[in-house]
BAVEXDO-185584 format. One line per field, with one value per atom (N, C-alpha, C): residue number from 1; residue in one letter; atom name; x, y, z. Coordinates in pm, 1 decimal. Layout:
pos c(NUM  ...)
code c(A  ...)
site c(CA  ...)
X c(X  ...)
Y c(Y  ...)
Z c(Z  ...)
END
This chain:
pos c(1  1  1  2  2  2  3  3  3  4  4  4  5  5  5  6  6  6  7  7  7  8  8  8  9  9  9  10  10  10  11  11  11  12  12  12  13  13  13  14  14  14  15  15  15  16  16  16  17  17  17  18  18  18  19  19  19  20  20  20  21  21  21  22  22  22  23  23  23  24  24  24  25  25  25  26  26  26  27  27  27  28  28  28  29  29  29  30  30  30  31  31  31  32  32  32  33  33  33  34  34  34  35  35  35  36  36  36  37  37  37  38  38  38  39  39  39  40  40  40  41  41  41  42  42  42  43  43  43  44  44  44  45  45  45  46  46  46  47  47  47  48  48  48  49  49  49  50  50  50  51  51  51  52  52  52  53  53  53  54  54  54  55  55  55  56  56  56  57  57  57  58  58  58  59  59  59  60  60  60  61  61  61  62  62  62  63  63  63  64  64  64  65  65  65  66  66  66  67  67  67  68  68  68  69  69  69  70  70  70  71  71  71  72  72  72  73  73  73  74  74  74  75  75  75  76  76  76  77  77  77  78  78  78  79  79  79  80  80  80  81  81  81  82  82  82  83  83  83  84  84  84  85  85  85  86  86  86  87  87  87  88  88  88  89  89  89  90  90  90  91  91  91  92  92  92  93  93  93  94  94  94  95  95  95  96  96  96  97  97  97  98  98  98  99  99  99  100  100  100  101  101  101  102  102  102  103  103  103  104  104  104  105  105  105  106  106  106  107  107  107  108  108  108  109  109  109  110  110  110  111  111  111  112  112  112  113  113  113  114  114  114  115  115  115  116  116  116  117  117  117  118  118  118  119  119  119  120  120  120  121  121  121  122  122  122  123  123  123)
code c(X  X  X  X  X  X  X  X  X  X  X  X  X  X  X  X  X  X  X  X  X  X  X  X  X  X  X  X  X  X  X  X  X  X  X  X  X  X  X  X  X  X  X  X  X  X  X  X  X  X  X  X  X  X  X  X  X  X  X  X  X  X  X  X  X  X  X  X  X  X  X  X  X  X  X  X  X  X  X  X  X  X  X  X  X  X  X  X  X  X  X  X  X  X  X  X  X  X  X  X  X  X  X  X  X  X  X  X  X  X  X  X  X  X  X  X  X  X  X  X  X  X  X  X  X  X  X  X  X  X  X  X  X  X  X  X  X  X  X  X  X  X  X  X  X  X  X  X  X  X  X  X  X  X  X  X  X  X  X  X  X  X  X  X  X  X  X  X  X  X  X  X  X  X  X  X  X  X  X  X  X  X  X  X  X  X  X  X  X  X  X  X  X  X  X  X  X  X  X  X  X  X  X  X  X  X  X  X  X  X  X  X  X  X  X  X  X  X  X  X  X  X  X  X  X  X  X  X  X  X  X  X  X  X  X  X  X  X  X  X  X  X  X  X  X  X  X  X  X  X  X  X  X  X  X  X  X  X  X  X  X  X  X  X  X  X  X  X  X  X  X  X  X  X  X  X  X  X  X  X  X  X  X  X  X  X  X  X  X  X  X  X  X  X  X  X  X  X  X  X  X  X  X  X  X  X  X  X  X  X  X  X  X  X  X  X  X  X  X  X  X  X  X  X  X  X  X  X  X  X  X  X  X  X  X  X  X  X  X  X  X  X  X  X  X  X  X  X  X  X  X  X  X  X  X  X  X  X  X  X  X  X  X  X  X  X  X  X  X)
site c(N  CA  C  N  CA  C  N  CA  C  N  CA  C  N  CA  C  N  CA  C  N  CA  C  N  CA  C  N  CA  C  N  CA  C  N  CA  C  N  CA  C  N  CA  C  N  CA  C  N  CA  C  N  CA  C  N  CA  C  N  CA  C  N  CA  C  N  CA  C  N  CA  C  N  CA  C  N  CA  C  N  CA  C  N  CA  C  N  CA  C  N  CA  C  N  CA  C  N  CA  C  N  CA  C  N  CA  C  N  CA  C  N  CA  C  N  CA  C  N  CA  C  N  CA  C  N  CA  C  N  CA  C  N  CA  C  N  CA  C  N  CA  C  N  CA  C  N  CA  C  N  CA  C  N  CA  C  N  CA  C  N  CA  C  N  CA  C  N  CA  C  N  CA  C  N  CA  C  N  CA  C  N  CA  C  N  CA  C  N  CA  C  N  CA  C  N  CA  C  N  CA  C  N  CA  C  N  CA  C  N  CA  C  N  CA  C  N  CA  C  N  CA  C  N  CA  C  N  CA  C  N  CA  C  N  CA  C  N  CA  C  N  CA  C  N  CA  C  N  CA  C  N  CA  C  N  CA  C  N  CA  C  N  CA  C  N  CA  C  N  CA  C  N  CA  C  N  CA  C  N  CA  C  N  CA  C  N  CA  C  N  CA  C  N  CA  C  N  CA  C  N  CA  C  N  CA  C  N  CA  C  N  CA  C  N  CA  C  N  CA  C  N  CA  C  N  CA  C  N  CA  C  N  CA  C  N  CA  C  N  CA  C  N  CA  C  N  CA  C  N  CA  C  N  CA  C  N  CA  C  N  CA  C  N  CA  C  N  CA  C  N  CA  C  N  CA  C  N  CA  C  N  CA  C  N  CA  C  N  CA  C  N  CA  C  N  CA  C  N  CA  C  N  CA  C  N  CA  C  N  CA  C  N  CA  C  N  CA  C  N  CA  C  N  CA  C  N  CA  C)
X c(2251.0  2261.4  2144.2  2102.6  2038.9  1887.2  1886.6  1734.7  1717.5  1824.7  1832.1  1801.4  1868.4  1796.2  1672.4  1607.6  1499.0  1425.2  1388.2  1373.5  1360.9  1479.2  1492.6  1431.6  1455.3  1374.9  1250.5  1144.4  999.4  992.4  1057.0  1028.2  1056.7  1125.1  1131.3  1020.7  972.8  890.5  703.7  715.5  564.3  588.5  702.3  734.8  673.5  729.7  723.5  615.2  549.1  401.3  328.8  347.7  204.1  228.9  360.1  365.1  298.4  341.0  297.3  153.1  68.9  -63.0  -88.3  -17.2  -74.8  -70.6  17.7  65.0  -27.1  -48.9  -199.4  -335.1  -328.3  -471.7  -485.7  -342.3  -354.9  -347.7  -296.3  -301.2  -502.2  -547.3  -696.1  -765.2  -730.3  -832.5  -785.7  -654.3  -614.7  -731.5  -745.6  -806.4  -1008.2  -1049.0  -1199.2  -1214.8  -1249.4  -1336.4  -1528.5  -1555.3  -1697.3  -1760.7  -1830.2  -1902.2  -2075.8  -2125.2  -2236.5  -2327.3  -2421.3  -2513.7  -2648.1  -2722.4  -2826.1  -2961.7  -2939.8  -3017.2  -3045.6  -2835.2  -2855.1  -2904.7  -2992.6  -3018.1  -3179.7  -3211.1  -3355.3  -3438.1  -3463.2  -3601.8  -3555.0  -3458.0  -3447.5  -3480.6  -3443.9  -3471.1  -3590.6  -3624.2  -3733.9  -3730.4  -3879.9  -3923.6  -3964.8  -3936.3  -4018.4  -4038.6  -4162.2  -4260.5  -4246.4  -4160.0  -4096.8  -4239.4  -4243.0  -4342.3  -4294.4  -4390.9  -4396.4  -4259.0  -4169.6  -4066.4  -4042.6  -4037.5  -4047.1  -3947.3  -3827.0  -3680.9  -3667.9  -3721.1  -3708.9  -3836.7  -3911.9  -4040.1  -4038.0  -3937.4  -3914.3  -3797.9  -3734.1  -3610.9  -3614.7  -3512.4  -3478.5  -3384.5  -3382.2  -3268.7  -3230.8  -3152.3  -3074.8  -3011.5  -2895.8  -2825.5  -2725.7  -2624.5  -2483.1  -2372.1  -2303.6  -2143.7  -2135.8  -2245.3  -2243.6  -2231.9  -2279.2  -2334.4  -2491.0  -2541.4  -2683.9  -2666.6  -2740.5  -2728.5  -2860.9  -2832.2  -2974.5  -2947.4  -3077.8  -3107.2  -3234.1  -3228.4  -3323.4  -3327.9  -3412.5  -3444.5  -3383.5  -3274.5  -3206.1  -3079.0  -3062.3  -2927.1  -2881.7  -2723.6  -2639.1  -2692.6  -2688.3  -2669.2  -2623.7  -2576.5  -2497.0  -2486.6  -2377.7  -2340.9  -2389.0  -2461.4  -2506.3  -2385.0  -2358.1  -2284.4  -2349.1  -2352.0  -2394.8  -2376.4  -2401.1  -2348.7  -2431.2  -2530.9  -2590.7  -2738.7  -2847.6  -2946.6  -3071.6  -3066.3  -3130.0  -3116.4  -2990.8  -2955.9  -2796.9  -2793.3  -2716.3  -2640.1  -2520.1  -2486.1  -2448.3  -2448.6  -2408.2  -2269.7  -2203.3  -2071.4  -2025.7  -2109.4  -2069.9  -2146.0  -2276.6  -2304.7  -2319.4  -2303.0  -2286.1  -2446.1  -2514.7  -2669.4  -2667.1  -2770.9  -2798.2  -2934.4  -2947.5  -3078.7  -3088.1  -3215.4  -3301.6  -3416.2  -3458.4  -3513.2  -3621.5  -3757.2  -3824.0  -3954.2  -3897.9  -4070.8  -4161.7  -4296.2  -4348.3  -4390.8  -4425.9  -4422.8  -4318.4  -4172.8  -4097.0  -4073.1  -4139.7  -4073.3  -4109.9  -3965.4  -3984.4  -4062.8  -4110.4  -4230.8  -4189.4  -4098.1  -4029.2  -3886.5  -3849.7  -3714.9  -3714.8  -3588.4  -3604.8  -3461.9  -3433.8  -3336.6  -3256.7  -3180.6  -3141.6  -3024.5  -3023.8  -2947.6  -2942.3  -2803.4  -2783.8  -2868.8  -2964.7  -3016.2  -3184.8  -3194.2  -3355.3  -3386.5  -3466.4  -3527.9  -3604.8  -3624.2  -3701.4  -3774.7  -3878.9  -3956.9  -4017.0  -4039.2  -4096.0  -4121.7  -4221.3  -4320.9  -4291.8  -4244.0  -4223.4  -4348.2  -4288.4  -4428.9  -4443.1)
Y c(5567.2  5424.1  5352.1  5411.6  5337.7  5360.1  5463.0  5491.0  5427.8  5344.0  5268.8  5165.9  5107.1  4991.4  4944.0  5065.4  5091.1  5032.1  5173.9  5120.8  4962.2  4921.8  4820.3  4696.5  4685.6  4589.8  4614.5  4702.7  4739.8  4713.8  4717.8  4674.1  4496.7  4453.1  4315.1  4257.5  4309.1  4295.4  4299.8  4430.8  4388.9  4302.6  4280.1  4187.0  4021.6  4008.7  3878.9  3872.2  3974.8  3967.6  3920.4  4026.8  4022.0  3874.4  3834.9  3672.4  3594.2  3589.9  3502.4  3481.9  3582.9  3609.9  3543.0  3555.3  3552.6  3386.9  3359.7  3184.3  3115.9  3189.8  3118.0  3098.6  3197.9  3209.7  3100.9  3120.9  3002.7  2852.5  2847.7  2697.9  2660.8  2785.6  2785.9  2695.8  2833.8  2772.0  2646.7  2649.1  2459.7  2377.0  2384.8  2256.4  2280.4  2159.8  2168.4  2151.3  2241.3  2215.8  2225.7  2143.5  2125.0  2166.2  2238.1  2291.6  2238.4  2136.5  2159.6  2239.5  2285.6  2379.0  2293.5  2374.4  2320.7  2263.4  2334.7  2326.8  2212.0  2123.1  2035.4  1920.7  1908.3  1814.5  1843.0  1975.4  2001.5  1920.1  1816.6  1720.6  1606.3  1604.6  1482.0  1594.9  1715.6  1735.4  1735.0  1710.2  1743.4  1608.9  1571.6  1460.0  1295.5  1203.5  1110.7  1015.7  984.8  884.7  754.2  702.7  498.8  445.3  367.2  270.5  170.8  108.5  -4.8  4.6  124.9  79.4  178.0  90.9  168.4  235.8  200.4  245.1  382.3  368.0  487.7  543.2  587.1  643.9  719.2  844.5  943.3  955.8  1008.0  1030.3  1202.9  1225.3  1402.8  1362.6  1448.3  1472.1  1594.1  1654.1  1753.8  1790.4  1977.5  1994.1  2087.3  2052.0  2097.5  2108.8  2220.4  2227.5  2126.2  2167.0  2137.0  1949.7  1881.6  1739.9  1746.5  1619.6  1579.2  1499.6  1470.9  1410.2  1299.5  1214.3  1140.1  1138.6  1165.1  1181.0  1122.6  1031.6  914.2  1018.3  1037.5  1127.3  1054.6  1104.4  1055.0  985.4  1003.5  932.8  1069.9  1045.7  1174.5  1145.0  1264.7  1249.3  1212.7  1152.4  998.2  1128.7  1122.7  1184.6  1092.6  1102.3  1010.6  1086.2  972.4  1037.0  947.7  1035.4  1003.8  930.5  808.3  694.4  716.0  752.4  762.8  845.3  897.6  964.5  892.2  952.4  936.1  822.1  781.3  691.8  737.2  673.0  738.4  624.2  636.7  559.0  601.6  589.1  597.2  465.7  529.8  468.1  392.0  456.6  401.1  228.8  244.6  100.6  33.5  88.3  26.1  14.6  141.1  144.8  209.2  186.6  239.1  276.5  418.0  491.2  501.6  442.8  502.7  554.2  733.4  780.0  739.8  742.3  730.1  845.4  813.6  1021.5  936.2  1016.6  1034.6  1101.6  1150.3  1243.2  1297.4  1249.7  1344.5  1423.5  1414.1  1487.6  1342.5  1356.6  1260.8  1247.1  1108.9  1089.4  1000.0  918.3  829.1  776.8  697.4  638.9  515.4  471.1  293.4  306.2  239.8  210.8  66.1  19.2  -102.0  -99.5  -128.7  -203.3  -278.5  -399.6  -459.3  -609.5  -599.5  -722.6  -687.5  -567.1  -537.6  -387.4  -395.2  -242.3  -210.1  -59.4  7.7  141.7  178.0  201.4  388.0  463.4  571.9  676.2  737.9  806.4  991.0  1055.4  1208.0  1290.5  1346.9  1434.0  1595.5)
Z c(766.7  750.3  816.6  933.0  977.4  922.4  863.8  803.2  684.0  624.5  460.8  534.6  606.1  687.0  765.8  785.7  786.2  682.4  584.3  480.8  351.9  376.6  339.5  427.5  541.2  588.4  594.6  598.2  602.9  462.4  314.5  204.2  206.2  261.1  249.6  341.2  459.3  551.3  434.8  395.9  255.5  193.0  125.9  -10.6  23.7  172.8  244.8  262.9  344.1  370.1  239.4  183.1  67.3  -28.9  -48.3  -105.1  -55.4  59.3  197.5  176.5  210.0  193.7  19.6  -89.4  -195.1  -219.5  -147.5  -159.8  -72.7  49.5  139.2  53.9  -60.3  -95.3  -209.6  -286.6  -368.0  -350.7  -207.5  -161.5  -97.1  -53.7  -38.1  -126.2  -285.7  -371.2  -404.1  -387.3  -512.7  -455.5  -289.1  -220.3  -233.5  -273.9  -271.2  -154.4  -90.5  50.9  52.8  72.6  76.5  286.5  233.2  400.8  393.2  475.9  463.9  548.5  483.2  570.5  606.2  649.2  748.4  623.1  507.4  342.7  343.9  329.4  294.1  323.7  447.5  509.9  608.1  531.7  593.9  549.3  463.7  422.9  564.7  615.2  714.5  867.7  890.2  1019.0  1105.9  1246.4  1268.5  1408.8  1384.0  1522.6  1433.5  1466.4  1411.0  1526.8  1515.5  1596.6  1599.4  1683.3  1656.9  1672.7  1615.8  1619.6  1716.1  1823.0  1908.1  1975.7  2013.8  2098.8  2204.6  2358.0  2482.9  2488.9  2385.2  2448.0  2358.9  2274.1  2160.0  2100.3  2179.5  2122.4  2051.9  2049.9  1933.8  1918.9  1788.6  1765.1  1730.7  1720.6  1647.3  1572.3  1429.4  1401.9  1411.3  1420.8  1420.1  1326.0  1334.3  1240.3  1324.2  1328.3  1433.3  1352.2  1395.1  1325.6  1172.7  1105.4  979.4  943.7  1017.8  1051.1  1095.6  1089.6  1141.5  1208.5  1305.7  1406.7  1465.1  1492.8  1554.3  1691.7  1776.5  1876.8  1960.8  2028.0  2102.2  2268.8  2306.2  2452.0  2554.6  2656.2  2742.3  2704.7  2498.5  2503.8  2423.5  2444.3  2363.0  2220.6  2114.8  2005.2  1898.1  1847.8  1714.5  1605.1  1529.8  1399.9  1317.8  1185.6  1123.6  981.7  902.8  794.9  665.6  555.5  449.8  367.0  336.1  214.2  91.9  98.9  -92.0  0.4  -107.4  -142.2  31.2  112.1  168.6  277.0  246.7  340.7  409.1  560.3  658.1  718.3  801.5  881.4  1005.6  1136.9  1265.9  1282.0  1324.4  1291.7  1488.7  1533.5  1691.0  1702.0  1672.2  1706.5  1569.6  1414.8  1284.1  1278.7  1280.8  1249.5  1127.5  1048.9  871.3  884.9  870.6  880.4  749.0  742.0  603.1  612.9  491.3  500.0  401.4  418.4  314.6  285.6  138.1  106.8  63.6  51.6  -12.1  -94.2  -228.5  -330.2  -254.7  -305.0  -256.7  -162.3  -31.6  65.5  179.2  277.5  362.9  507.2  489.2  538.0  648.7  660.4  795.3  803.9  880.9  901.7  931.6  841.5  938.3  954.3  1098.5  1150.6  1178.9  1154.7  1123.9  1198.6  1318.2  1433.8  1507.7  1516.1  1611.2  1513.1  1462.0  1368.2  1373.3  1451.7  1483.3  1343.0  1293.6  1234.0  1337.7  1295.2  1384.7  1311.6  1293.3  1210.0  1272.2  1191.8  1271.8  1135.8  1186.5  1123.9  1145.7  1092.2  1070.3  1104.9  1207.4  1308.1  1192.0)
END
């Protein structure tokens, strides 16, 4: 008796499992999950050169846990998030970074905070 019970529960024990598992995978795919990688945002990474400002002479952007980031020397780093083709927003002080190319690859940034732009040139 006790070896049918065995049995039987180690078969209900796969049955459960392997559903289980088959119902995780299909709730996976139903959902679009989008991941960005570091690709998508390599024409913006790098150094750019502010024009005329003591407080922000250079910026970085960055690429972290699948975000970009702006970065001014001596202040933490800002998540910038994406509203359309080359343009960004920083959501802490309501700044709108825009990137601009030339022949297609980008060539500077303007920054638009607080009521001031701020202008910089890609090292």
């Amino acid at each position: 008796m006790k070896k049918v019970f065995f049995i039987v529960f180690v078969k209900l024990f796969v049955i459960t499992t392997c559903t289980k598992a088959s119902n995780e995978q299909n709730v996976v795919s139903n959902h679009n999950i989008t991941l960005s990688d570091s690709t998508e945002f390599k024409d913006y990474l790098g150094s750019y050169k502010m024009d005329e400002n003591p407080f922000a002479e250079k910026m970085k952007i960055v690429f972290k846990d699948g975000n970009i980031f702006g970065q001014v020397a001596g202040y933490p780093a800002l998540k910038l998030t994406r509203k359309k083709d080359d343009e960004f927003e920083e959501s802490n002080f309501g700044a709108v970074i825009i990137f601009s190319r030339v022949n297609g690859i980008v060539s500077g940034v303007k920054v638009s905070v607080q009521g001031q732009d701020l202008f910089g040139t890609k090292e």
